[in-house]
GUDRENSE-42768 format. One record per residue: residue in one letter; y, x, z of N, C-alpha, C, O, CB in turn. Coordinates in steps of 0.001 Angstrom, whole numbers. Each point is the difference from the previous one (the first is absolute). Glycine has a CB too. Layout:
<r:a n.v:Y n.u:X n.w:Z ca.v:Y ca.u:X ca.w:Z c.v:Y c.u:X c.w:Z o.v:Y o.u:X o.w:Z cb.v:Y cb.u:X cb.w:Z>
...
# end
This chain:
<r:x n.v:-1178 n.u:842 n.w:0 ca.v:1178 ca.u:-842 ca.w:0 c.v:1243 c.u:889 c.w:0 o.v:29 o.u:1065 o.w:616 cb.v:-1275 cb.u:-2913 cb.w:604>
<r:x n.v:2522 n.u:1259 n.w:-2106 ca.v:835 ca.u:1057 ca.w:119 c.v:1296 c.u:-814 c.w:97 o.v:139 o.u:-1031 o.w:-660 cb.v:-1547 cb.u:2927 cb.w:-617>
<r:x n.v:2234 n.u:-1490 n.w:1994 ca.v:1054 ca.u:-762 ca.w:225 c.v:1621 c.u:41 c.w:-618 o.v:524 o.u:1098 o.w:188 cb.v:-2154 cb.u:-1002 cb.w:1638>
<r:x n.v:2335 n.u:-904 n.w:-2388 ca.v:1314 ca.u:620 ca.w:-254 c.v:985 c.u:587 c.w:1092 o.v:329 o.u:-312 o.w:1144 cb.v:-619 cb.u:-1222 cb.w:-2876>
<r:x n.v:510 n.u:2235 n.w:1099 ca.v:1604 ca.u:606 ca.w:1336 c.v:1159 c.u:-308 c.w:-777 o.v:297 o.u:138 o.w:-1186 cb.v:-1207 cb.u:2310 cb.w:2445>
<r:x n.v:1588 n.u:-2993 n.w:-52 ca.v:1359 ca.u:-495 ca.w:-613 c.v:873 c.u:530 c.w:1197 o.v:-581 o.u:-93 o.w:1081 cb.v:-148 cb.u:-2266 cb.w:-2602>
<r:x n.v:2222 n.u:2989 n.w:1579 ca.v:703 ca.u:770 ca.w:584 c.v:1473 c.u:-863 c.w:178 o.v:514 o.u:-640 o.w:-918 cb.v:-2011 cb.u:2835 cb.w:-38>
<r:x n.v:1952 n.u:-2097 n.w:2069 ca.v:1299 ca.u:-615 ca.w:179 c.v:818 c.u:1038 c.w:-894 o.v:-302 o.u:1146 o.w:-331 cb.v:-8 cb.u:-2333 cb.w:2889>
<r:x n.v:1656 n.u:279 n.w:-2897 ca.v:706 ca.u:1163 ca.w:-313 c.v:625 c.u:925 c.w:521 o.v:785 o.u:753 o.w:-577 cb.v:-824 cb.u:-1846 cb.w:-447>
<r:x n.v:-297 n.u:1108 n.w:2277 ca.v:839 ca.u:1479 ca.w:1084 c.v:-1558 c.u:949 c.w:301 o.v:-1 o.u:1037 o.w:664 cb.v:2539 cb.u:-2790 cb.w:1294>
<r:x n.v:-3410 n.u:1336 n.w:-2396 ca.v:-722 ca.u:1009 ca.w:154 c.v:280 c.u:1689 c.w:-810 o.v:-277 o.u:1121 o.w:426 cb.v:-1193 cb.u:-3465 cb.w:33>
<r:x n.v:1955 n.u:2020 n.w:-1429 ca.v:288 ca.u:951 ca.w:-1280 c.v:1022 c.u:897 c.w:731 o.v:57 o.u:1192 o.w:-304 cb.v:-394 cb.u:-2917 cb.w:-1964>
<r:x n.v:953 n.u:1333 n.w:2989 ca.v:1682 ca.u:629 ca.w:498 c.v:-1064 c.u:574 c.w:1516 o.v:-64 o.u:1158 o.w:413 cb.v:3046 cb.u:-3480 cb.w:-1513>
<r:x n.v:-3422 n.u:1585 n.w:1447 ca.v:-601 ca.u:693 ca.w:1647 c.v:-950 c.u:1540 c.w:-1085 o.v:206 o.u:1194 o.w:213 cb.v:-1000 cb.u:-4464 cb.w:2237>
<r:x n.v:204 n.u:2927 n.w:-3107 ca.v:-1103 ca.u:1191 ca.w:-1 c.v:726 c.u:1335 c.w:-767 o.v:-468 o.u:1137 o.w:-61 cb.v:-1808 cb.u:-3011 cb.w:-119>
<r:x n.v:3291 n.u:1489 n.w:-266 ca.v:731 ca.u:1225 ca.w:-463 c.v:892 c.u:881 c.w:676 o.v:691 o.u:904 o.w:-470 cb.v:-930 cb.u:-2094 cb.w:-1097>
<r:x n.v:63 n.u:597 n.w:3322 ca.v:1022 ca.u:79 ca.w:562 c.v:-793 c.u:1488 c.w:767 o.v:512 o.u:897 o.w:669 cb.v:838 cb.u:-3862 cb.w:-609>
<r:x n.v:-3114 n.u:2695 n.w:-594 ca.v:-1027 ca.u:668 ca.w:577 c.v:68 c.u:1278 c.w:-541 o.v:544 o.u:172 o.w:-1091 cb.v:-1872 cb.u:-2062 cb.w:1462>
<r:x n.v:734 n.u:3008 n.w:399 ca.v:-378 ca.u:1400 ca.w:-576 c.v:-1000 c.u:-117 c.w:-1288 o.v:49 o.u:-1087 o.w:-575 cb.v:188 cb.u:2114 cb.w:3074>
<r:x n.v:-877 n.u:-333 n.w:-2876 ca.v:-316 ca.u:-139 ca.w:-1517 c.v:-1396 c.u:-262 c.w:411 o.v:-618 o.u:-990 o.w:-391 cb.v:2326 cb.u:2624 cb.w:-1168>
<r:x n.v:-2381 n.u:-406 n.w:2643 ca.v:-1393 ca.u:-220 ca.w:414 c.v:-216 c.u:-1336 c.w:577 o.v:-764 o.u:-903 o.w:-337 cb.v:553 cb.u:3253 cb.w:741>
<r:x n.v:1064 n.u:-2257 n.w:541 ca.v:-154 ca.u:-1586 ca.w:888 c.v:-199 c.u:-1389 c.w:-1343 o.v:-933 o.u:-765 o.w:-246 cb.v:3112 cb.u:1780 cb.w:2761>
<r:x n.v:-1128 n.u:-868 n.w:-2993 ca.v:564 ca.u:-823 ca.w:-1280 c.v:-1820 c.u:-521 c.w:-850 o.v:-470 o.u:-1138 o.w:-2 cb.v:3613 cb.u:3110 cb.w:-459>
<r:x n.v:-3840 n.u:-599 n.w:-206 ca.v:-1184 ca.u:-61 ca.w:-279 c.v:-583 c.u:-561 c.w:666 o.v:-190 o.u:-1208 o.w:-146 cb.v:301 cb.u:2593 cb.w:-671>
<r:x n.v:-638 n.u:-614 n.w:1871 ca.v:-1269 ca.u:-571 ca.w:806 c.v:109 c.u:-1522 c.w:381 o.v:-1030 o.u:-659 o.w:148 cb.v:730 cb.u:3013 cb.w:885>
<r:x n.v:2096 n.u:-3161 n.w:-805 ca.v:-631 ca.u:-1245 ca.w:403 c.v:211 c.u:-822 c.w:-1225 o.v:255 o.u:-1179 o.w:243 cb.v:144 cb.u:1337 cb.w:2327>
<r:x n.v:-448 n.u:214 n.w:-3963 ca.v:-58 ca.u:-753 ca.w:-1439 c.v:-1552 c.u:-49 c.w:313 o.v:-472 o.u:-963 o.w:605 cb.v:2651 cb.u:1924 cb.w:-2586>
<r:x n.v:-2911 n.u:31 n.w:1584 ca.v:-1382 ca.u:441 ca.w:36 c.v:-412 c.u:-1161 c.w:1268 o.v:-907 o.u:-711 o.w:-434 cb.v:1107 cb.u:3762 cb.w:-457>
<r:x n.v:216 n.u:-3473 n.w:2399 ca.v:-698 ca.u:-729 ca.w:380 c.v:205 c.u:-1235 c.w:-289 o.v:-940 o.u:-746 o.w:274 cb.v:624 cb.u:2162 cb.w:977>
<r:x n.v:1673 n.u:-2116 n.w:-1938 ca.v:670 ca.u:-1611 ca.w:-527 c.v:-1074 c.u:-78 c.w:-1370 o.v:-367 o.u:-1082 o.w:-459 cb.v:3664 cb.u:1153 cb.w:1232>
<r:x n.v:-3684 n.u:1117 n.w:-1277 ca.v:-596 ca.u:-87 ca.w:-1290 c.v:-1611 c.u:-512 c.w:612 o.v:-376 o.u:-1034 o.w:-552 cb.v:2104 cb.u:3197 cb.w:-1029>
<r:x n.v:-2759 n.u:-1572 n.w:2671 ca.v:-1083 ca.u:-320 ca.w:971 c.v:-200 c.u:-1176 c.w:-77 o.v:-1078 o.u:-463 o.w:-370 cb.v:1450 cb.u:1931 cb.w:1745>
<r:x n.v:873 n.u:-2329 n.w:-959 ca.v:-277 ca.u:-1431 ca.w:729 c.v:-348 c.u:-806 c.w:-1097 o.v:-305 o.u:-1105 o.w:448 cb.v:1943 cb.u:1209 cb.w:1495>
<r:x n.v:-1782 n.u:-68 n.w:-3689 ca.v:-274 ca.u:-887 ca.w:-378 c.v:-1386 c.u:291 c.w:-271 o.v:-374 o.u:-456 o.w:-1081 cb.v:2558 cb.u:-233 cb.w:520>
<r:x n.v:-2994 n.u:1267 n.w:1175 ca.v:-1532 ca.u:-10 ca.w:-88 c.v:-395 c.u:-49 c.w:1310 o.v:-1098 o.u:-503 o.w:236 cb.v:827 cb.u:1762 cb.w:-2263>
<r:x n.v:1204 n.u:-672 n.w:3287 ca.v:87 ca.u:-625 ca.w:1708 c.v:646 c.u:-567 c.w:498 o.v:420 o.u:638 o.w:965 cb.v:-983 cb.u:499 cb.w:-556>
<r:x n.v:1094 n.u:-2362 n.w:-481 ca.v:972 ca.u:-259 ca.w:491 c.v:-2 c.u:113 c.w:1573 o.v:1129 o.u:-40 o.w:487 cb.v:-845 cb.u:-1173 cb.w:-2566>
<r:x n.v:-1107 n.u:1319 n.w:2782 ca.v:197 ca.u:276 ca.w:1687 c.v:-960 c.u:1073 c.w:-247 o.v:-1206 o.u:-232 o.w:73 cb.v:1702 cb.u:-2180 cb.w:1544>
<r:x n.v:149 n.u:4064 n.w:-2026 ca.v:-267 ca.u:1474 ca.w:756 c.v:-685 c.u:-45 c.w:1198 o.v:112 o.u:-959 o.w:764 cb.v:1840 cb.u:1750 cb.w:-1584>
<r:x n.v:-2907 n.u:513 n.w:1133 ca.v:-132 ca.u:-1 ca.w:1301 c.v:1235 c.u:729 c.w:735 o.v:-160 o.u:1188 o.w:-278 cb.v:-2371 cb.u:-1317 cb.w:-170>
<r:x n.v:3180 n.u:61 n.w:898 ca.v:1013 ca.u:280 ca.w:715 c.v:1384 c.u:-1288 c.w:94 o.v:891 o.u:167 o.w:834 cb.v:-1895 cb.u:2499 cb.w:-1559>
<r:x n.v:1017 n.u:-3460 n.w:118 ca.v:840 ca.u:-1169 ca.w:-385 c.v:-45 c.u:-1305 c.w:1169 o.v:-1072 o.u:-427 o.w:430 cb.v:530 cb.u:1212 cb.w:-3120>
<r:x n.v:1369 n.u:-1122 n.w:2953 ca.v:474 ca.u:-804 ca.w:1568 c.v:392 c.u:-1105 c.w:-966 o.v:336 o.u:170 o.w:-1171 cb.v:792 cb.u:1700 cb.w:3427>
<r:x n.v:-1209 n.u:-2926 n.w:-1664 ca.v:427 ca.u:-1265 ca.w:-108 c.v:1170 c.u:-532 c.w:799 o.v:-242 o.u:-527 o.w:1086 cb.v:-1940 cb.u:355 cb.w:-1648>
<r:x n.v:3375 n.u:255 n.w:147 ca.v:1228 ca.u:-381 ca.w:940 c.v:11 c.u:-1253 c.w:812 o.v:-116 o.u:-1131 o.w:-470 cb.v:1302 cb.u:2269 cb.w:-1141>
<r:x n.v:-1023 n.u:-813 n.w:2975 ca.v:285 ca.u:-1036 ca.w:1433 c.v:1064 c.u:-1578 c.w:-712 o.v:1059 o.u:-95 o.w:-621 cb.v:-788 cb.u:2946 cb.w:2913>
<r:x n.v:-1038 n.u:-3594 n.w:-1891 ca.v:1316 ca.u:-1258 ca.w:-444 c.v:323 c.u:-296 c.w:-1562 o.v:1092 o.u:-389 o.w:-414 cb.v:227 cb.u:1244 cb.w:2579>
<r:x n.v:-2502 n.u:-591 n.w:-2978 ca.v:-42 ca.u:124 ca.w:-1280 c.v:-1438 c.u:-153 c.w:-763 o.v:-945 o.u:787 o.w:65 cb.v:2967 cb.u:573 cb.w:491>
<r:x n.v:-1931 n.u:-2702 n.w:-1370 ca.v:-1519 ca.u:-15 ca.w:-316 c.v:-443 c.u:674 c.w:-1148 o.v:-1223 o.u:12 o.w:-144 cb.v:1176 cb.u:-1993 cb.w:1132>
<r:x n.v:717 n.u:2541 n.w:-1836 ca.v:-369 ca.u:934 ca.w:-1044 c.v:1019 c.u:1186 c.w:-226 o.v:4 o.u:683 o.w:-1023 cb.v:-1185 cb.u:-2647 cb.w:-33>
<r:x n.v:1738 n.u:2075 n.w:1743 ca.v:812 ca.u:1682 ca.w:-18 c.v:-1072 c.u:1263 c.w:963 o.v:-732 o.u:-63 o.w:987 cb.v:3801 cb.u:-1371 cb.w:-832>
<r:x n.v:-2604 n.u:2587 n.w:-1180 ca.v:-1447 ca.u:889 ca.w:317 c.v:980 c.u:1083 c.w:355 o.v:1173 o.u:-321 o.w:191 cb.v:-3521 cb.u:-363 cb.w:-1978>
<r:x n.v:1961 n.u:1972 n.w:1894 ca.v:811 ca.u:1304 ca.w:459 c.v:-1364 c.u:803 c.w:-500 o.v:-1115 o.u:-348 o.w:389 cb.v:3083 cb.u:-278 cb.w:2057>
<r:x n.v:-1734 n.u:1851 n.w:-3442 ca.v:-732 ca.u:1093 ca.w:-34 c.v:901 c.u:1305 c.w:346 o.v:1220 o.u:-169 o.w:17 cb.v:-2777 cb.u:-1092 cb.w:-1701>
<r:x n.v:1042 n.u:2542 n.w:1959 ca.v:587 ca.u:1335 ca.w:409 c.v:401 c.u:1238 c.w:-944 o.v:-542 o.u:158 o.w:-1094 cb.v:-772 cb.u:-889 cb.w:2891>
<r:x n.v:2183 n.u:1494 n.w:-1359 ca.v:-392 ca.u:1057 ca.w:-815 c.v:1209 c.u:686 c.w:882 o.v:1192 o.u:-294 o.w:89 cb.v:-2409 cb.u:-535 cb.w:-2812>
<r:x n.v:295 n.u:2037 n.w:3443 ca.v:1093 ca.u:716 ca.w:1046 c.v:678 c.u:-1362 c.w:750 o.v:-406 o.u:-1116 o.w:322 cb.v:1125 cb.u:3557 cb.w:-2035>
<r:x n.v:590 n.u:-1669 n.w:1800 ca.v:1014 ca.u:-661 ca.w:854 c.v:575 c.u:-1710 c.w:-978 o.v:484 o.u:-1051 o.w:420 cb.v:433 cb.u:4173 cb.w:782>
<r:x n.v:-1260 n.u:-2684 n.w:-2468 ca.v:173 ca.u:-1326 ca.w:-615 c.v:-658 c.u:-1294 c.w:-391 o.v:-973 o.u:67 o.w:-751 cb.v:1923 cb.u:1448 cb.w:365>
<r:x n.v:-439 n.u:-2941 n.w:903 ca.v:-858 ca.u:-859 ca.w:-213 c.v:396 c.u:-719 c.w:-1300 o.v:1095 o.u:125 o.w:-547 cb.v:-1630 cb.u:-205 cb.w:2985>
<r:x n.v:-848 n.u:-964 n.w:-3025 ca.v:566 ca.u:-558 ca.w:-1349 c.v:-264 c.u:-1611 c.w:660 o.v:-1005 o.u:-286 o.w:651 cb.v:251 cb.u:2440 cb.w:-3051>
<r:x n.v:1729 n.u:-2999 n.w:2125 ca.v:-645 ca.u:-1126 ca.w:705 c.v:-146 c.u:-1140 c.w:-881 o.v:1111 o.u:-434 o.w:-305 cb.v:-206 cb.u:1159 cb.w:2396>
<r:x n.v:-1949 n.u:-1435 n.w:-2665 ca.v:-961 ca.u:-898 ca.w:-1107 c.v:72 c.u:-925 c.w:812 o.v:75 o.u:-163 o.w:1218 cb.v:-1752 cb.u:1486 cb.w:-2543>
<r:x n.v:1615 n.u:-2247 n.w:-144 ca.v:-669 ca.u:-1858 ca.w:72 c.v:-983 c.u:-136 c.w:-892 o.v:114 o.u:17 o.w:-1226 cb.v:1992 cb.u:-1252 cb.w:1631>
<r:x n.v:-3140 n.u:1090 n.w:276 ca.v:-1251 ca.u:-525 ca.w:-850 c.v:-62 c.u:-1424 c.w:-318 o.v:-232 o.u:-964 o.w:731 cb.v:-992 cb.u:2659 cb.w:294>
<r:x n.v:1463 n.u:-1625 n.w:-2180 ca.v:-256 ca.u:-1819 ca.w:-490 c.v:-1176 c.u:78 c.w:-544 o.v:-191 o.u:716 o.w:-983 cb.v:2458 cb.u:-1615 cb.w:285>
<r:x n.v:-3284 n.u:126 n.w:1293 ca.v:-1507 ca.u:-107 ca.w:-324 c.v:-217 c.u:-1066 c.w:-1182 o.v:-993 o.u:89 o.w:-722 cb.v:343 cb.u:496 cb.w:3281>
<r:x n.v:1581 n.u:-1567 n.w:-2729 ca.v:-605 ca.u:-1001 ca.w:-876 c.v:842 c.u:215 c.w:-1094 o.v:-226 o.u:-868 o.w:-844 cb.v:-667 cb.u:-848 cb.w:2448>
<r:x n.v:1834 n.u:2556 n.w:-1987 ca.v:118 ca.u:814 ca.w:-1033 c.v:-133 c.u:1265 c.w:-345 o.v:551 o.u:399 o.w:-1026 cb.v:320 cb.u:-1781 cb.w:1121>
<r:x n.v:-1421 n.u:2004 n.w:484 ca.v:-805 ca.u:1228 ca.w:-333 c.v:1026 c.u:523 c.w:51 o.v:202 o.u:345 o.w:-1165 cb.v:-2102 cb.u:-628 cb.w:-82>
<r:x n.v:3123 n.u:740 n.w:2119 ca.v:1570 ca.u:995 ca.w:22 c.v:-223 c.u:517 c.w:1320 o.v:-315 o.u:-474 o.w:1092 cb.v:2309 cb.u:-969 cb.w:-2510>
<r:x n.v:-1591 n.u:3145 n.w:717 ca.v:658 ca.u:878 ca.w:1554 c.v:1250 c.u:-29 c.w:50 o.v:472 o.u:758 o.w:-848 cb.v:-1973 cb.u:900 cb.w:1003>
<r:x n.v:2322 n.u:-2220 n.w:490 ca.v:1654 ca.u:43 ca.w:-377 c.v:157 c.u:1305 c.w:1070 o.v:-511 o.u:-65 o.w:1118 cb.v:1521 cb.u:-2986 cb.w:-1726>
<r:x n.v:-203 n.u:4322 n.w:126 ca.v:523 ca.u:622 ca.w:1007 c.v:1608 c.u:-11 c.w:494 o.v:881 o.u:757 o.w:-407 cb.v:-2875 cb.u:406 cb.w:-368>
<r:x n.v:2101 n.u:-2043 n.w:1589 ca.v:778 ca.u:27 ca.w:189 c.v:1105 c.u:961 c.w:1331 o.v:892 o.u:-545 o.w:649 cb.v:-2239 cb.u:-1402 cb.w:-2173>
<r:x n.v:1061 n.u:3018 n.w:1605 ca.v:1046 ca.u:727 ca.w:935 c.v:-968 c.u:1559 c.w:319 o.v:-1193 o.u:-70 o.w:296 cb.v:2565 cb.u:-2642 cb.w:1106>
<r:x n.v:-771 n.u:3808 n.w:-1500 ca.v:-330 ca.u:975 ca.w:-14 c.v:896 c.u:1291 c.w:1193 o.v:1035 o.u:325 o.w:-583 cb.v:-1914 cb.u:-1538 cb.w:-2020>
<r:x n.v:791 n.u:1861 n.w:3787 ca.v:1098 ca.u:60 ca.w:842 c.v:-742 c.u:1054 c.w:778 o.v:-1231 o.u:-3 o.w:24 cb.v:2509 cb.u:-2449 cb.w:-44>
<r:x n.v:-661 n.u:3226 n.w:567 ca.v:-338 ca.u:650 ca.w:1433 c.v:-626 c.u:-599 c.w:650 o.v:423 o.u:-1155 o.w:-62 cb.v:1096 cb.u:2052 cb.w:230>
<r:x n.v:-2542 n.u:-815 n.w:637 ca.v:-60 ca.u:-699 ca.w:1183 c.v:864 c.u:-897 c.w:1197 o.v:-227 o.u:-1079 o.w:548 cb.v:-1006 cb.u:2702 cb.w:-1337>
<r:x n.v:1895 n.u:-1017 n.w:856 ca.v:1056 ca.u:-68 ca.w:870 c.v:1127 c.u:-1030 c.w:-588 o.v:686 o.u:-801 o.w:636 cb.v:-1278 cb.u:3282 cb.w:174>
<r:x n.v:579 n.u:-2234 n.w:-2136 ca.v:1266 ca.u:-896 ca.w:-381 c.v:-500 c.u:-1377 c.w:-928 o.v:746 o.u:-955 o.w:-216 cb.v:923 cb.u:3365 cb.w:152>
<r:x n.v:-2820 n.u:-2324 n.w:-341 ca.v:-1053 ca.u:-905 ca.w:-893 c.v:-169 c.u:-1598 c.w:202 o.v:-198 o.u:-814 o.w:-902 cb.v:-1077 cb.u:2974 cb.w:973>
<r:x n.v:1383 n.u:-2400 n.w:1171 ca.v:-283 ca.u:-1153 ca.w:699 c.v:1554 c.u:-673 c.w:588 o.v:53 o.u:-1001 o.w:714 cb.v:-2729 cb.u:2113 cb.w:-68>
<r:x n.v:3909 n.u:-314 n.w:-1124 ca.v:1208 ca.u:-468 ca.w:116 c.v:655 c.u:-1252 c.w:-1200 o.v:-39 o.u:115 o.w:-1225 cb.v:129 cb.u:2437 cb.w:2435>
<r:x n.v:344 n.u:-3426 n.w:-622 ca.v:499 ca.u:-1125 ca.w:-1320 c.v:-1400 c.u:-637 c.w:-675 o.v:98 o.u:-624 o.w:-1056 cb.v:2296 cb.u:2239 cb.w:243>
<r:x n.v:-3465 n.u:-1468 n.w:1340 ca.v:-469 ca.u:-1024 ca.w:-98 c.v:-315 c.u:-1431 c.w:301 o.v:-792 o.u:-620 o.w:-709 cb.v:748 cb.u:2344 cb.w:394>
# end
């Protein structure tokens, strides 16, 4: 099963904001989720029935799995620390 990914439009502006390695490695894991969509390492967000969180270092990527249309939307990409702000 393989899933579409679909990206807010501030994702584009957050990941450029990234170092180049960092930048890679978490394309390489947004690119993962449409053959996993729940990674082993991937949390399911508190107070939220389909928003997900996967890792990479200090940076989180935070997903909506829509199951009955087959979409990874990524929507927000951030530090740890600052990731979970304005939502």
């Amino acid at each position: 099963m393989s899933l579409q990914l679909e990206y807010k439009s501030s994702v584009k502006k957050e990941l450029r904001k990234l170092s180049s390695p960092d930048r890679l490695a978490i394309i390489n894991k947004i690119q993962q989720l449409k053959t996993e969509p729940r990674p082993m390492g991937s949390a399911k967000l508190k107070g939220s029935i389909d928003l997900f969180r996967i890792r990479h270092g200090d940076y989180h990527v935070i997903y909506q799995l829509k199951k009955d249309v087959l979409i990874v939307l990524i929507i927000r990409i951030g530090h740890r620390r600052e990731v979970y702000k304005k939502m």
